[in-house]
ZADO-1210 file (C-alpha; in nm, 4 decimals, padded with zeros to 6 digits):
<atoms>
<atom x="04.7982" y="-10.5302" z="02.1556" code="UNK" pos="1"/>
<atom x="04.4319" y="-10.4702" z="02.1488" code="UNK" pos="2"/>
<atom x="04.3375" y="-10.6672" z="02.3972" code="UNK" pos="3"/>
<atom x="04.5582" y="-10.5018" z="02.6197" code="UNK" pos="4"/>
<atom x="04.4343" y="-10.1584" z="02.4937" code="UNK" pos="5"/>
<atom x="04.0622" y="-10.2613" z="02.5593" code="UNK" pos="6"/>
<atom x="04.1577" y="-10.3291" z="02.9374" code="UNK" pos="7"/>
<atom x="04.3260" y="-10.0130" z="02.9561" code="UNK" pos="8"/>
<atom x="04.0409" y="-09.8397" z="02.7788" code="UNK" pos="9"/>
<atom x="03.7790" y="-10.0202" z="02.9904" code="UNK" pos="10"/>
<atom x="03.9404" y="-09.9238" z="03.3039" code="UNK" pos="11"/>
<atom x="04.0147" y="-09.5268" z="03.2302" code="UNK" pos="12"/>
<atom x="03.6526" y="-09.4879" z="03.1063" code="UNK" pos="13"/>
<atom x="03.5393" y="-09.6326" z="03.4629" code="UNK" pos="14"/>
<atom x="03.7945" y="-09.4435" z="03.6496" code="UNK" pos="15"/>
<atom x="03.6946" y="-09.1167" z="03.4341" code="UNK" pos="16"/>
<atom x="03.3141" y="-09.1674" z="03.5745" code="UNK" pos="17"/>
<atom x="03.3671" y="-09.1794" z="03.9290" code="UNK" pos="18"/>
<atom x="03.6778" y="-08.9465" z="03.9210" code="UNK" pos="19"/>
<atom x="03.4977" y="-08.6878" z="04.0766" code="UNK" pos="20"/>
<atom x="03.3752" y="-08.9591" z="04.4120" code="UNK" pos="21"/>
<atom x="03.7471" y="-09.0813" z="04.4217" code="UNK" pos="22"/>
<atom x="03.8990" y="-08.7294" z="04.4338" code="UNK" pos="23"/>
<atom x="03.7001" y="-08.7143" z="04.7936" code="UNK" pos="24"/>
<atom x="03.8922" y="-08.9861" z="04.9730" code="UNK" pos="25"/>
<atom x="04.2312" y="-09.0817" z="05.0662" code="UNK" pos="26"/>
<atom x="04.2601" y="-09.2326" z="04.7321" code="UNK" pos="27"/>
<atom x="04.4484" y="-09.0876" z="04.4594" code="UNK" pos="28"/>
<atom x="04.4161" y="-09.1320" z="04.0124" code="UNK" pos="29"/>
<atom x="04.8052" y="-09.2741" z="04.0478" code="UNK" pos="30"/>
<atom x="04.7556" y="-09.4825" z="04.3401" code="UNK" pos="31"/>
<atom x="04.4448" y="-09.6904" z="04.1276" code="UNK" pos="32"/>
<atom x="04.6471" y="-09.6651" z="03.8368" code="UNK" pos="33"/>
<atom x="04.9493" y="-09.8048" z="03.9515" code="UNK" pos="34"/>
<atom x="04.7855" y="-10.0182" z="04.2097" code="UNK" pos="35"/>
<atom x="04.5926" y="-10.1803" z="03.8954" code="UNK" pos="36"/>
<atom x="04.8988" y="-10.2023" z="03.6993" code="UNK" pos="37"/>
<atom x="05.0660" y="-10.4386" z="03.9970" code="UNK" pos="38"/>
<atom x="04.7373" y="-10.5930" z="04.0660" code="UNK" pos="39"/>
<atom x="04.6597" y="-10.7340" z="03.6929" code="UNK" pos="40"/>
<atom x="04.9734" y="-10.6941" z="03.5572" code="UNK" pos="41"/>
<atom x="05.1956" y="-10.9631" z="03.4888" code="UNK" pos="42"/>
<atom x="05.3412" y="-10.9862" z="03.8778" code="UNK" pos="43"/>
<atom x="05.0197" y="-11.0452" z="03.9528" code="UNK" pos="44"/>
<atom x="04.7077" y="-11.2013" z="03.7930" code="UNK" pos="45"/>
<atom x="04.8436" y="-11.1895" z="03.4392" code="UNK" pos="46"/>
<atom x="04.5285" y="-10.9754" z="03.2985" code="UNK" pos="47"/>
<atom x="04.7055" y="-10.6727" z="03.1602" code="UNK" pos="48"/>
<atom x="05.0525" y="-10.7235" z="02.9649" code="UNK" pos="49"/>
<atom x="05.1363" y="-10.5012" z="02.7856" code="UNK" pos="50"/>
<atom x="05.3882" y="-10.5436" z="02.4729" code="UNK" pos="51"/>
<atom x="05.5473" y="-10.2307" z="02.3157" code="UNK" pos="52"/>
<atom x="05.6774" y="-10.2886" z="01.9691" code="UNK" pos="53"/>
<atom x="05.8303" y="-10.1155" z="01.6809" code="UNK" pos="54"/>
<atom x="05.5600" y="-10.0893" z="01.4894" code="UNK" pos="55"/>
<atom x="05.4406" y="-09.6873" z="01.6040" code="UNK" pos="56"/>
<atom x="05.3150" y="-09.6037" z="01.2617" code="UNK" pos="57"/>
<atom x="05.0999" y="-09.8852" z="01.1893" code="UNK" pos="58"/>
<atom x="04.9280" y="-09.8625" z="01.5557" code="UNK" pos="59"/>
<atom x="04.9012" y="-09.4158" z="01.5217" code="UNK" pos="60"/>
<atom x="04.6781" y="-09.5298" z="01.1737" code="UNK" pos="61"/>
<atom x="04.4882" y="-09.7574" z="01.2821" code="UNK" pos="62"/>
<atom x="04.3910" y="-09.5680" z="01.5713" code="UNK" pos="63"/>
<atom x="04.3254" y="-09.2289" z="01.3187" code="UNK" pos="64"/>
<atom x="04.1450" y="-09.3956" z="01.0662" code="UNK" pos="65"/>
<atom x="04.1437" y="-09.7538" z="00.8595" code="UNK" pos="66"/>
<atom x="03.8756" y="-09.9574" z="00.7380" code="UNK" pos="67"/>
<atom x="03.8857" y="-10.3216" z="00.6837" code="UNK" pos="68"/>
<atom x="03.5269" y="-10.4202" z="00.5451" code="UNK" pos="69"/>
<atom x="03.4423" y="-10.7715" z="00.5725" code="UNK" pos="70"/>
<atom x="03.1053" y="-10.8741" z="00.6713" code="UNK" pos="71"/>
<atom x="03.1794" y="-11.0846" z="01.0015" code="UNK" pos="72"/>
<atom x="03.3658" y="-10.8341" z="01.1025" code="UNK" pos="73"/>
<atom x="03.1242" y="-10.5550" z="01.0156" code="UNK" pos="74"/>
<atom x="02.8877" y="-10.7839" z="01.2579" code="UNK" pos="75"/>
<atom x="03.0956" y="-10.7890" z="01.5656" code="UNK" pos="76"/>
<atom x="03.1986" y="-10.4245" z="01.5348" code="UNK" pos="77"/>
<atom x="02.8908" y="-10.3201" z="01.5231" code="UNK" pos="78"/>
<atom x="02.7315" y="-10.5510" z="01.8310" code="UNK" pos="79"/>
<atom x="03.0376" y="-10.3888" z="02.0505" code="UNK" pos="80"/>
<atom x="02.9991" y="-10.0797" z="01.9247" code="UNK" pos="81"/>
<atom x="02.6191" y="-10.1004" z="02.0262" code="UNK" pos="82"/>
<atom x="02.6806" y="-10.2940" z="02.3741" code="UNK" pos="83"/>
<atom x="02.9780" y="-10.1098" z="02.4633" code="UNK" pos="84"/>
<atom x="02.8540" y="-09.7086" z="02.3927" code="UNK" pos="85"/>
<atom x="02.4746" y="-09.8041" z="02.5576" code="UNK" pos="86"/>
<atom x="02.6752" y="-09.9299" z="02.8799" code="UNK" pos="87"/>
<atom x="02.9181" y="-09.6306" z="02.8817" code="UNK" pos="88"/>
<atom x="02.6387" y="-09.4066" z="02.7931" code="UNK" pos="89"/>
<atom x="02.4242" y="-09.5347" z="03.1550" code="UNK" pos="90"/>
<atom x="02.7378" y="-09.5460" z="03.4060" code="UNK" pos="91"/>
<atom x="02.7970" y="-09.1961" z="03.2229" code="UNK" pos="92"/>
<atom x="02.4241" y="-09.0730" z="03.3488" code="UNK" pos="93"/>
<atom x="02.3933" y="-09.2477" z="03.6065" code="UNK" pos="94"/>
<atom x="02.7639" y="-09.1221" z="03.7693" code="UNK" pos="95"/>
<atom x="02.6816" y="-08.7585" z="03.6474" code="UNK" pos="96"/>
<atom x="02.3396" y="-08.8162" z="03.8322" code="UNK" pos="97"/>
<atom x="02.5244" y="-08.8423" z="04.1688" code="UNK" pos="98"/>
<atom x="02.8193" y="-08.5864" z="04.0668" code="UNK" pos="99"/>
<atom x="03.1079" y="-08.7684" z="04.0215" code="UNK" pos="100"/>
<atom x="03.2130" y="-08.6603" z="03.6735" code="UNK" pos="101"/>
<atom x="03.4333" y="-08.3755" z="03.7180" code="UNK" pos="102"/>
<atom x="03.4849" y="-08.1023" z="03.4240" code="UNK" pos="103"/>
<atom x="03.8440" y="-08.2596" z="03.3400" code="UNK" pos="104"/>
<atom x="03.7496" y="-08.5965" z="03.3528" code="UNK" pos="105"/>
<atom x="03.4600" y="-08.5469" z="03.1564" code="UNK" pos="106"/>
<atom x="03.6848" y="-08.4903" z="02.8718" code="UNK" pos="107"/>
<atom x="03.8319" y="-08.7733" z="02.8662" code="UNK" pos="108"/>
<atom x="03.5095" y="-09.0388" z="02.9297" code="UNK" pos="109"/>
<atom x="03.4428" y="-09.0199" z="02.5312" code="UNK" pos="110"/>
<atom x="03.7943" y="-09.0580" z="02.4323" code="UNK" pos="111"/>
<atom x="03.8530" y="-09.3361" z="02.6351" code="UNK" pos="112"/>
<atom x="03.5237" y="-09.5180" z="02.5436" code="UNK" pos="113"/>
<atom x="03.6238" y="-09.4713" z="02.1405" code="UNK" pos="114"/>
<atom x="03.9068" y="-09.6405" z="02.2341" code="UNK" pos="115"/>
<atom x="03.7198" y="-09.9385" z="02.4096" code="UNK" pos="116"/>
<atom x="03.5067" y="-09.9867" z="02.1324" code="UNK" pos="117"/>
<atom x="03.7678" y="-10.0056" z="01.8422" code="UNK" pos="118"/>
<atom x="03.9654" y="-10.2016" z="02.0785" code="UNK" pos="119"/>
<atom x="03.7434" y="-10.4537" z="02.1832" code="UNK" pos="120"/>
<atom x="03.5853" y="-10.5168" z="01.8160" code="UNK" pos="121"/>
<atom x="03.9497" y="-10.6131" z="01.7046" code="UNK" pos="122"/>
<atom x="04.0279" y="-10.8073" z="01.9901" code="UNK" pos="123"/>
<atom x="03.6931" y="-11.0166" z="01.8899" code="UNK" pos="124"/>
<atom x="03.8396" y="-11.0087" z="01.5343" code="UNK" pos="125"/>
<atom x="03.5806" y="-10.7257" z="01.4398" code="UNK" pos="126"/>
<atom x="03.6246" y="-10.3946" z="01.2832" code="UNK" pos="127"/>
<atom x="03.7366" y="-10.1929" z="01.5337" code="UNK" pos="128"/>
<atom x="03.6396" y="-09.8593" z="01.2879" code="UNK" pos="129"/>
<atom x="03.3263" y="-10.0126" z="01.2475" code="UNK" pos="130"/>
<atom x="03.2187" y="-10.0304" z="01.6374" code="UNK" pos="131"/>
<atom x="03.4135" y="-09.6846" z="01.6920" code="UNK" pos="132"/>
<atom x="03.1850" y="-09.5217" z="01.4227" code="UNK" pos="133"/>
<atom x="02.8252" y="-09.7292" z="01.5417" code="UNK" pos="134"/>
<atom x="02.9790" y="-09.6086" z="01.8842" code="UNK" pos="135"/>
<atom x="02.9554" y="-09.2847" z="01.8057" code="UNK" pos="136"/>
<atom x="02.6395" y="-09.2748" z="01.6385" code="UNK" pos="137"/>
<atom x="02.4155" y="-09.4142" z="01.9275" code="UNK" pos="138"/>
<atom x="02.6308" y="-09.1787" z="02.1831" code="UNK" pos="139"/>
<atom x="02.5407" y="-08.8990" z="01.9823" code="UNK" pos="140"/>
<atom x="02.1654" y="-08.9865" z="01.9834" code="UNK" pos="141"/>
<atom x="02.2022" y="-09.0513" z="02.3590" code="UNK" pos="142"/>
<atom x="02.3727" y="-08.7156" z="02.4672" code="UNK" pos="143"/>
<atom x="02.1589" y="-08.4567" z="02.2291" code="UNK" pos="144"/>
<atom x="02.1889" y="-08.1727" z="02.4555" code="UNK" pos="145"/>
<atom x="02.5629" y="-08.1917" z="02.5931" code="UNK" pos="146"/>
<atom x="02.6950" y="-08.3629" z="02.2754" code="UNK" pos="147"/>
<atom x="02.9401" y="-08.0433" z="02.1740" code="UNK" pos="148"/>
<atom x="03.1059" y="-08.0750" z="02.5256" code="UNK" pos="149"/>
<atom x="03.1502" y="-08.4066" z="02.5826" code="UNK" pos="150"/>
<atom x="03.2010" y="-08.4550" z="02.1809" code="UNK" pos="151"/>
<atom x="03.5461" y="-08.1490" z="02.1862" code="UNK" pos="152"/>
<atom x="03.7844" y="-08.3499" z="02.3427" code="UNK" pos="153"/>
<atom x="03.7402" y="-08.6918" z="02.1483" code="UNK" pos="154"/>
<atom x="03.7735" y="-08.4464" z="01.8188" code="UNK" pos="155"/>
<atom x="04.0799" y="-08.2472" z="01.9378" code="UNK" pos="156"/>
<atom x="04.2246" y="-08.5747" z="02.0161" code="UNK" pos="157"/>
<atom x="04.1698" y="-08.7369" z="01.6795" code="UNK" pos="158"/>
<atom x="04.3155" y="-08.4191" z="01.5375" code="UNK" pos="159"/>
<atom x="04.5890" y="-08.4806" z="01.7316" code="UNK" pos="160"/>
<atom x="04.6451" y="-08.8250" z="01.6198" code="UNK" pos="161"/>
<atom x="04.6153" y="-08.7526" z="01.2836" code="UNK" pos="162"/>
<atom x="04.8852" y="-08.4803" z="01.2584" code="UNK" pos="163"/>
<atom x="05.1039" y="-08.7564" z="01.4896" code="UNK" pos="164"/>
<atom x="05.0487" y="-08.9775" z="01.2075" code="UNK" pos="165"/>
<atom x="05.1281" y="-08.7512" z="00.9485" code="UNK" pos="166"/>
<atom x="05.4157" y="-08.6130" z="01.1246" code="UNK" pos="167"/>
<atom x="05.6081" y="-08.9794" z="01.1440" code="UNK" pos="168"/>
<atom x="05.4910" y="-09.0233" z="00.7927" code="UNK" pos="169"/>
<atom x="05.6949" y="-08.7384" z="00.6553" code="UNK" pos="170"/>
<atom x="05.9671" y="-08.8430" z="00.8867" code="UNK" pos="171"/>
<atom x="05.9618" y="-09.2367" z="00.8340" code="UNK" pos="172"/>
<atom x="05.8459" y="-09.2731" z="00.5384" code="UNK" pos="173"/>
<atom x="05.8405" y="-08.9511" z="00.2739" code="UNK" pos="174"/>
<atom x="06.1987" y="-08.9161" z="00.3364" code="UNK" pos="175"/>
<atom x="06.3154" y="-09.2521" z="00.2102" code="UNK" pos="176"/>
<atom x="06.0868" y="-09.3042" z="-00.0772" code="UNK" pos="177"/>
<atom x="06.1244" y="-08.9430" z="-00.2446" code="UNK" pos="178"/>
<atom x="06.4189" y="-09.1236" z="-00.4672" code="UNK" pos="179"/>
<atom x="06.2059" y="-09.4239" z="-00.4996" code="UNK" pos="180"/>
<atom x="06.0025" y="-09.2269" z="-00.7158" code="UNK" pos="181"/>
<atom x="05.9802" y="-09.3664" z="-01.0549" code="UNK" pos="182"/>
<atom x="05.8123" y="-09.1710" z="-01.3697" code="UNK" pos="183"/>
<atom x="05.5181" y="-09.4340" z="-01.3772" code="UNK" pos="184"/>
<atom x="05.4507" y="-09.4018" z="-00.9924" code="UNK" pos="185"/>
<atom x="05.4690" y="-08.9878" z="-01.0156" code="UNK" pos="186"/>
<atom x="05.2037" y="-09.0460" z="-01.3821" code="UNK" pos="187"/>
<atom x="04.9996" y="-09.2637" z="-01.2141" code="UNK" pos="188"/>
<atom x="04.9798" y="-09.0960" z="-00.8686" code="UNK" pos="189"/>
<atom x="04.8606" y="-08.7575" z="-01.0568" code="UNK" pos="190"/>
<atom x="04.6055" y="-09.0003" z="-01.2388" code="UNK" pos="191"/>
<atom x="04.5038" y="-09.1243" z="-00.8983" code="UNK" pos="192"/>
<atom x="04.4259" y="-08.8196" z="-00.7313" code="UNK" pos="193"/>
<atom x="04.2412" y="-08.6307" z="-01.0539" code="UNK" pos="194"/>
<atom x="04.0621" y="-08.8504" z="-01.3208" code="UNK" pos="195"/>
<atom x="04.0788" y="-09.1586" z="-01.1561" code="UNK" pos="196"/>
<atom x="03.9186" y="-09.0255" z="-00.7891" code="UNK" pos="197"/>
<atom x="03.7791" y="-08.7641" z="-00.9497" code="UNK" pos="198"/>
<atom x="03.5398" y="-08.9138" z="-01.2077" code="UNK" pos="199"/>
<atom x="03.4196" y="-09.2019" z="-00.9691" code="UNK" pos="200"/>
<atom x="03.3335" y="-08.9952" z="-00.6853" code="UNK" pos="201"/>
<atom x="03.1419" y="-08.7357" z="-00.9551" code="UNK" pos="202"/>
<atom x="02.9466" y="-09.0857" z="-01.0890" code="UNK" pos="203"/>
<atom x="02.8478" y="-09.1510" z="-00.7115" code="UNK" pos="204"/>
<atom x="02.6904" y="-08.7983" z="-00.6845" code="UNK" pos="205"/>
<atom x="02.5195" y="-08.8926" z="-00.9810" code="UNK" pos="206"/>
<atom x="02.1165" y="-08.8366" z="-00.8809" code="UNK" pos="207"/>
<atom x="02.2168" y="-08.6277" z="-00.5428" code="UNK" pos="208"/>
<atom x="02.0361" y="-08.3130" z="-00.6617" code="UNK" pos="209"/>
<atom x="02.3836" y="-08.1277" z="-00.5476" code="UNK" pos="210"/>
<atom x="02.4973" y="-07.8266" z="-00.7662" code="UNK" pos="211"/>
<atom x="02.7616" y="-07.9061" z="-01.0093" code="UNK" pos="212"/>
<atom x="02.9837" y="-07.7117" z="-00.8821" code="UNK" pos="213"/>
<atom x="02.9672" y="-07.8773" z="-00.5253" code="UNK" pos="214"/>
<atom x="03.0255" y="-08.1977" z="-00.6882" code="UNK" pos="215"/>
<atom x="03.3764" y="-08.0680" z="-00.8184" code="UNK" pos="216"/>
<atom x="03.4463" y="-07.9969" z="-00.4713" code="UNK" pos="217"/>
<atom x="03.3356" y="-08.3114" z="-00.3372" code="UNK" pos="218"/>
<atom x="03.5270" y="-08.5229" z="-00.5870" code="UNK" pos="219"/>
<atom x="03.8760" y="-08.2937" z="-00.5687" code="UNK" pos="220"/>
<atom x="03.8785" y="-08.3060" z="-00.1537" code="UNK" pos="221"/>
<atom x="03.6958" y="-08.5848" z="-00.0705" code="UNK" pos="222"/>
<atom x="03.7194" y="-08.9082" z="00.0405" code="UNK" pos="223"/>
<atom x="04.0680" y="-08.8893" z="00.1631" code="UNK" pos="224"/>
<atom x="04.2821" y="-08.9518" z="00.4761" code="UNK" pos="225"/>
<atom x="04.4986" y="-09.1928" z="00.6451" code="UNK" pos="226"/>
<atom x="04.3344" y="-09.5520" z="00.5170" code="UNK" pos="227"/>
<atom x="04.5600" y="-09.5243" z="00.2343" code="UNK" pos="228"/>
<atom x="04.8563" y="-09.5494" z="00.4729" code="UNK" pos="229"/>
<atom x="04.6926" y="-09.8143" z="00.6659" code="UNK" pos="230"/>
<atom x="04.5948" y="-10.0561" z="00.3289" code="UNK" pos="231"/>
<atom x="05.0332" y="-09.9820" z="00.2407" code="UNK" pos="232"/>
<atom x="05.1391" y="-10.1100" z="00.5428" code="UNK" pos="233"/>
<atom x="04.9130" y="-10.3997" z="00.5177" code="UNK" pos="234"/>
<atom x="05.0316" y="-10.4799" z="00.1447" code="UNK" pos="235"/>
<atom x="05.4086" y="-10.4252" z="00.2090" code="UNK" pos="236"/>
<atom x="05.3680" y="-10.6912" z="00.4842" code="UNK" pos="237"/>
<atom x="05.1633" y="-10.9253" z="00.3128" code="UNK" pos="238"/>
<atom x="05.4484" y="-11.0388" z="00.0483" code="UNK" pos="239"/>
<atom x="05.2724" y="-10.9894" z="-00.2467" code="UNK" pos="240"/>
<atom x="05.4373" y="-10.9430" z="-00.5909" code="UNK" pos="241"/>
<atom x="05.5289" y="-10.6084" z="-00.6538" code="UNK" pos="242"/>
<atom x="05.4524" y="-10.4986" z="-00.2976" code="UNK" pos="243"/>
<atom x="05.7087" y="-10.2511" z="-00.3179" code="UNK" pos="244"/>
<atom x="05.5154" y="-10.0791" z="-00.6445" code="UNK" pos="245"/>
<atom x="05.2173" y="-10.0302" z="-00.4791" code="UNK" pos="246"/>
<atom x="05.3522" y="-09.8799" z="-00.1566" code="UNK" pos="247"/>
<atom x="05.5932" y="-09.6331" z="-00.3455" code="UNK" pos="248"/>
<atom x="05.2604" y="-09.5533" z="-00.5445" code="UNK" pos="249"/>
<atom x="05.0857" y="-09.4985" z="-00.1862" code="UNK" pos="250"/>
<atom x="05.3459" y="-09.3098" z="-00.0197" code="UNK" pos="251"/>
<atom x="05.3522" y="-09.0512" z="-00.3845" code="UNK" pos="252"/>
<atom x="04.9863" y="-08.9612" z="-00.4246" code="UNK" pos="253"/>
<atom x="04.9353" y="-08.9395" z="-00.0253" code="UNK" pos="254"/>
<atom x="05.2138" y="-08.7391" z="-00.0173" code="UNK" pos="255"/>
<atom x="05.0777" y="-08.5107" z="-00.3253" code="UNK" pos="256"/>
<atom x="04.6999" y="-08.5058" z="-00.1438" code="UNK" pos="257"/>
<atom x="04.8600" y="-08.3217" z="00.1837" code="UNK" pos="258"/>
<atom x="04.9848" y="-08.0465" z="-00.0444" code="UNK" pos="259"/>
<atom x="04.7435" y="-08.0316" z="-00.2944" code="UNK" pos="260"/>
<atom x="04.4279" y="-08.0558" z="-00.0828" code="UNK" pos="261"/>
<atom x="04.6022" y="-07.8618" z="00.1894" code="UNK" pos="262"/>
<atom x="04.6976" y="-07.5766" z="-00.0285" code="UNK" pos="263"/>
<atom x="04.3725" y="-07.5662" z="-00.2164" code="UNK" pos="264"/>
<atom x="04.1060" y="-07.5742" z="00.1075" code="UNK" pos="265"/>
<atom x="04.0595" y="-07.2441" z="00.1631" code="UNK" pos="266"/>
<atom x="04.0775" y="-07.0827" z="-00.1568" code="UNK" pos="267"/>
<atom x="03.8200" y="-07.3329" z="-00.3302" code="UNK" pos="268"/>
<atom x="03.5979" y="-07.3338" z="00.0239" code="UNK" pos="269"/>
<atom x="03.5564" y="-06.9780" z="-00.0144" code="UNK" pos="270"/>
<atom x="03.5196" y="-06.9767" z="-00.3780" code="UNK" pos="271"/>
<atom x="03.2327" y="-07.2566" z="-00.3423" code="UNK" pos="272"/>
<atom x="03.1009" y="-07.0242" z="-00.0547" code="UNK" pos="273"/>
<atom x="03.1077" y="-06.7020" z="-00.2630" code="UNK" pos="274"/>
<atom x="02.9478" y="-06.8956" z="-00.5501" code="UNK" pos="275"/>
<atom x="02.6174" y="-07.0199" z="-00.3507" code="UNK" pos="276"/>
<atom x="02.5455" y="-06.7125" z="-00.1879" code="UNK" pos="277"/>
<atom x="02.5227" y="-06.5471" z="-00.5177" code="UNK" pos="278"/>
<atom x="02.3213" y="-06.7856" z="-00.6399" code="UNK" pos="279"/>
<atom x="02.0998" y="-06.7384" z="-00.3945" code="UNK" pos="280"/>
<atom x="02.0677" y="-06.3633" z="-00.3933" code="UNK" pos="281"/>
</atoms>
């Protein structure tokens, strides 16, 4: 799958830099597209196959967010994250140099170079988080004064993928597992998400020089997201004792963070808010 998704990637980043120069012949976005398709598609030389599975909620995750830390792959993700972003980052200047970046397509040149990255590192059994977040970093430092615009699109669309995610989470998942719900997993999910999360994250701040209220902010909303889903699904299909256990336990305190955190942002953010600028008056 990611192999196929790096071709892809590779191929609507390159297309998204000369958009603007193809748009002024005869040739059309769905001609190349489908032309390529044909071309290096399995008909023809076999490059690009592409195999669509069952498994939509596992591939929406680890395209959100998911972090497998291991050190070799830590290495590769980062080399294609470096390669990868300072190659993107020169066609980018040198195809806006001559004009053939146009406004839409411009949106898209980020997005689809993410993609590359994390695609590529996990194709070279790297972390594919790792290369999307080094990636991102160097791109940043490359594109100082246009980074907003060119940065918009990439973080509407990982909005977008996170709410998908979400979405067939509650759907999938939440559904069947709310009578799954034993005492110890509901005890233990509360512990989770307060003392547990709480006190660990409060340690880590320890020597910061933050206020102490900002550290009870920091350990009640974050780190959280969608790895949690991501390190289930890996678990349930791993076969390990008790897999079942530790996935109901999961699916309960991720499905208790998207209330609790959700209901509590803006009420505590502006509480927080309200509370430093007194302190500084």
């Amino acid at each position: 799958m990611y192999y196929n998704l790096t071709v892809f990637a590779v191929f609507a980043f390159l297309y998204s830099a000369i958009a603007g120069g193809v748009s002024r012949t005869v040739i059309l976005g769905p001609m190349l597209f489908t032309a390529f398709g044909l071309i290096f598609g399995p008909v023809g030389l076999g490059i690009f196959s592409p195999d669509i599975n069952n498994q939509t909620l596992r591939t929406l995750a680890d395209l959100t967010l998911a972090l497998k830390l291991v050190f070799k792959e830590i290495g590769i993700g980062i080399a294609v994250g470096l390669v990868l972003t300072f190659l993107g980052g020169w066609v980018l200047k040198k195809c806006w140099q001559h004009g053939w970046i146009t406004e839409v397509w411009m949106q898209v040149t980020v997005v689809v170079l993410a993609m590359a990255c994390f695609a590529a590192a996990q194709s070279a059994h790297g972390s594919g988080y790792i290369a999307a977040f080094i990636g991102g970093l160097l791109f940043g430092s490359m594109v100082k004064k246009s980074k907003h615009e060119l940065l918009l699109a990439a973080e509407g669309t990982g909005e977008a993928f996170a709410l998908i995610t979400l979405m067939v989470f509650g759907s999938a998942v939440i559904g069947q597992a709310l009578g799954n719900f034993s005492w110890a997993v509901i005890i233990y999910a509360l512990l989770s998400l307060t003392v547990i999360r709480m006190l660990s994250i409060f340690l880590s701040l320890t020597g910061t020089g933050e206020r102490t209220e900002s550290k009870l902010f920091l350990t009640w909303f974050g780190p959280r997201g969608l790895a949690s889903v991501v390190f289930a699904i890996i678990v349930l299909n791993s076969g390990v004792p008790a897999a079942g256990t530790l996935v109901m336990t999961v699916v309960c305190t991720v499905t208790m963070s998207v209330f609790a955190h959700g209901l509590t942002a803006n009420p505590l953010a502006s509480a927080l808010g309200a509370r430093i600028e007194r302190l500084k008056g």
